[in-house]
N, C-alpha and C positions, 0 to 999 in steps of 0.2 A: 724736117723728115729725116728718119735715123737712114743711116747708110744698111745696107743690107749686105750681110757675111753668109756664106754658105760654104759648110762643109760637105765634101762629096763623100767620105768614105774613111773612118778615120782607121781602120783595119779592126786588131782586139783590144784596141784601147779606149778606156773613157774618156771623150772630150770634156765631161764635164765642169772642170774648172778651167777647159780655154774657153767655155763658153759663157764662165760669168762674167770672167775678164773682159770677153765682149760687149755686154751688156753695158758694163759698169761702165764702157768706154763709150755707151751710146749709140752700139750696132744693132741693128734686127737682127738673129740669129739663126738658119734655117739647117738643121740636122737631117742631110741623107743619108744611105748606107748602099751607095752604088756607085759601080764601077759603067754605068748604061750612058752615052753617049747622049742620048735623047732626054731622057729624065732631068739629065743634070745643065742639058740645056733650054726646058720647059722653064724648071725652079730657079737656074742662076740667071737667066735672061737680062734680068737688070739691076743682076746682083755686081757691087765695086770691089768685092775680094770674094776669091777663092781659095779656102782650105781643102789640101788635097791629101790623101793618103797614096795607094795603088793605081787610081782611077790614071788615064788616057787621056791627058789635056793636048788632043792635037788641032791643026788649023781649022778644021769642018767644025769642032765646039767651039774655037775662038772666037773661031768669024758669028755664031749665034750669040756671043756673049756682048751685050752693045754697050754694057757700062762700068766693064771690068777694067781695072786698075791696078790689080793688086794680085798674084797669085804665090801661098803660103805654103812649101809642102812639109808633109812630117818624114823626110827624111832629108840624107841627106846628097845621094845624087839624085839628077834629075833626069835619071833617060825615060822617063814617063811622059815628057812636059816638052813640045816643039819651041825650044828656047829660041829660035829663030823668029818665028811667028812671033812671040811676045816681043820680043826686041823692035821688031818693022813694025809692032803696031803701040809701039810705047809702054809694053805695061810692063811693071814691076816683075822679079821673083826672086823668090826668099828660101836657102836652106835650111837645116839644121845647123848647117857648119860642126864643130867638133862635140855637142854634145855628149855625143856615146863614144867618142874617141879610145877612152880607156875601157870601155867596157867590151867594146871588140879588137881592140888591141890585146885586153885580159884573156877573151874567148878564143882569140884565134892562136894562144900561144896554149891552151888548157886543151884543144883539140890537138893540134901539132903534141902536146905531152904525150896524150892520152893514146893517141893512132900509136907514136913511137914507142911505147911502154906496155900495147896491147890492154890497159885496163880494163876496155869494152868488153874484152876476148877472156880475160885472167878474172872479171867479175860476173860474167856468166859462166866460167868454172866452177867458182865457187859455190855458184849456187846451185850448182848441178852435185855437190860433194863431191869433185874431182881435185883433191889436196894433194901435191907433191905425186899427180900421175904422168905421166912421160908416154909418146911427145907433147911440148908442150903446144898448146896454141899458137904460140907466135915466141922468138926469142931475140927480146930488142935488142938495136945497136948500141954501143955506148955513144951518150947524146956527145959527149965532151968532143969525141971524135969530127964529129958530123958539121958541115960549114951551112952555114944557114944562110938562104937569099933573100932579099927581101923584093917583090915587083913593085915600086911607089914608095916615096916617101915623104911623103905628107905625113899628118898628126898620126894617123893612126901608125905606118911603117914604120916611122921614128921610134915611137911606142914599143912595137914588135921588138926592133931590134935590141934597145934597151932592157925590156924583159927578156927577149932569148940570150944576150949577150953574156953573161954569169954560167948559163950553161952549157952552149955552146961551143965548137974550137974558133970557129972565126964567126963574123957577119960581114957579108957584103951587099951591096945596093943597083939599083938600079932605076932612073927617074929622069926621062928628060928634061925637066924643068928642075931639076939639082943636079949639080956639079960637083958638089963634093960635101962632106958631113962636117959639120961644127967640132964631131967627136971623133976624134982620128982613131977611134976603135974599124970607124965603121968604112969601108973601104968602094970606092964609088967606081962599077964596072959598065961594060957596055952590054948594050943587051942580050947577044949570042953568047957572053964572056959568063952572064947571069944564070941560063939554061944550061948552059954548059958543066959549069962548079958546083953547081947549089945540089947540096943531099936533100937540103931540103925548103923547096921554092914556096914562101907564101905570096900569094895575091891582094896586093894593096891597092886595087885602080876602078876608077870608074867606068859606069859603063858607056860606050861611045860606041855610032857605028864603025869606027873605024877599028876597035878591040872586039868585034865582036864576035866570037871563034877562034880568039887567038891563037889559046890553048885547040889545037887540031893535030889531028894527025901525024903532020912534019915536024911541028914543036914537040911533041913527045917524043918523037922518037930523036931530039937533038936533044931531049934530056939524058942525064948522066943514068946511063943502068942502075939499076937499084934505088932512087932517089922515088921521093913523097914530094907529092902536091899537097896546098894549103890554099882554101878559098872562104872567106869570109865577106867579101866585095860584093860581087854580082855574078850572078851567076851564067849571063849571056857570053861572060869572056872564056867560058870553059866549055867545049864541045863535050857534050856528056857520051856521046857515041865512043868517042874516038877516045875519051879517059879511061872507058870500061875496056875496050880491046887494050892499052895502052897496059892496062892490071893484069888483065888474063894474061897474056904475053909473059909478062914479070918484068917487062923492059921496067917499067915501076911498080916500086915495092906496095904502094900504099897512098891513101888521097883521105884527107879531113876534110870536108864542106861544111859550111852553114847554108851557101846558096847552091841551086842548080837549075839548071836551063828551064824555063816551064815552071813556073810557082803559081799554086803548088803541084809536086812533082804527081807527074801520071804513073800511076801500076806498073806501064809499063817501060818508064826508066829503069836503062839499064845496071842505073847505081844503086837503085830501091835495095836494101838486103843482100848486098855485095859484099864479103867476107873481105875485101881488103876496102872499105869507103866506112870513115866514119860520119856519120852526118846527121847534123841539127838541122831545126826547120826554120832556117830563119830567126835566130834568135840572139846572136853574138850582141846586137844592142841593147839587151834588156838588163833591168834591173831595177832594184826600187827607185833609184832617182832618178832614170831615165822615163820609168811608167809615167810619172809626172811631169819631165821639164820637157819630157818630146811637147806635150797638148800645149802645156802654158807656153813655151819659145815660137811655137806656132803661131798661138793667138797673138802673143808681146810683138813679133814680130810685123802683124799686119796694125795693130794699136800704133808701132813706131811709125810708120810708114806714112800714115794718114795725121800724127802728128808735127811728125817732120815738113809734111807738104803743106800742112795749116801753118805753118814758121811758128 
């Protein structure tokens, strides 16, 4: 009898070749497209791996799941998935790990440009035929000037700093589980020392309950006046309330997202169409190679798993 794989919800991407991969591998294969508590634990019931996207793998689904072994997500943190619960009851779980590494490393330094250079602002000028009129929309700083921080430095931070680094005046870091950079460009601070300096703070971290609102209220306002946020991460680590007063203010200048609190965001976010927020929807991981190796590393990864455990 084949093993039975079910995916919950792959977001806007096609599974389609994690799914032959499957086959070929001798799995049943069952395609939902929900993020419902209940559905997903009618169909995986005695399903031995779950492919996950967005959906909510908490303990009330676990505990329905009686022949699960394996949970595969297509990303790659996992604040979706009660990692606790899996652990006390034995089952596996599987990231991306750095897949997209460069590609929201690439994104998150193309937003950080883009905020500081006004392009958003200077390209619907232009299309308005507003050529050499005065004031300008926005009159960036000089980047050279500007110290750039990085929060995390893991693959993706590393990344950052290495692409901001040539622009930049300095980079410095902050990471508790790094202690110092291989590349002695890069200067390893403590975390107040971080918020403090940084013109301009990118977010490189996972999301955890215990990051979650980091960015609040007290934190801005212990950032450097004038200074831009940068978040490509998660969005649960930024208080979206407390960034928008944080703008209005002018205590900061300017905020790049890709994430924000609530995906996807509500109307009535106060970042929606904010003259100083530039923001994408979620998208810093994409790109041609990623549209594909997210589904296939998905499936390769639960194919390894069950090969591995066959010796």
């Amino acid at each position: 009898m084949n093993r039975l794989a079910v995916y919950t919800d792959t977001d806007d991407l096609d599974p389609t070749e994690g799914i032959k991969l499957l086959k070929a591998a001798g799995f049943e294969v069952i395609k939902l497209e929900t993020h419902d508590q209940k559905e997903i634990a009618e169909v995986a019931k005695h399903a031995e791996a779950l492919l996950v996207g967005y959906a909510t793998i908490s303990k009330e689904l676990i505990d329905e799941l009686e022949s699960l072994e394996v949970v595969s997500l297509l990303s790659t943190g996992t604040d979706n998935v009660d990692t606790k619960v899996l652990a006390d009851r034995n089952i596996s779980l599987f990231a991306l790990g750095g897949v997209a590494s460069e590609e929201v490393a690439s994104h998150s330094i193309a937003i950080t440009l883009s905020m500081l250079r006004g392009v958003d602002k200077f390209a619907a000028a232009a299309q308005r035929l507003e050529w050499f009129k005065t004031p300008y929309p926005v009159v960036p700083p000089r980047i050279s000037t500007l110290k750039l921080g990085v929060l995390g430095f893991g693959r993706i931070g590393q990344l950052i700093a290495r692409y901001g680094a040539p622009m930049f005046g300095s980079v410095i870091f902050h990471d508790p589980f790094v202690s110092q950079s291989l590349d002695p460009q890069f200067k390893s601070v403590s975390f107040d020392e971080l918020v403090k300096e940084s013109d301009v703070l990118s977010i490189n971290a996972p999301a955890t309950a215990e990051n979650k609102y980091l960015f609040n209220k007290d934190l801005f306002a212990a950032m450097k006046p004038g200074s831009y946020l940068v978040n490509a991460s998660r969005g649960s680590i930024v208080d979206s309330s407390a960034l928008a007063a944080a703008l209005k203010s002018g205590h900061l200048a300017g905020a790049a997202l890709d994430v924000i609190d609530g995906e996807p965001a509500k109307a009535d976010n106060p970042l929606l169409n904010n003259p100083k927020v530039l923001l994408t929807p979620h998208v810093a991981y994409l790109s041609q190679f990623t549209q594909k190796a997210y589904i296939t590393v998905q499936a390769q990864n639960v194919i390894d798993f069950f090969n591995e455990k066959a010796g």
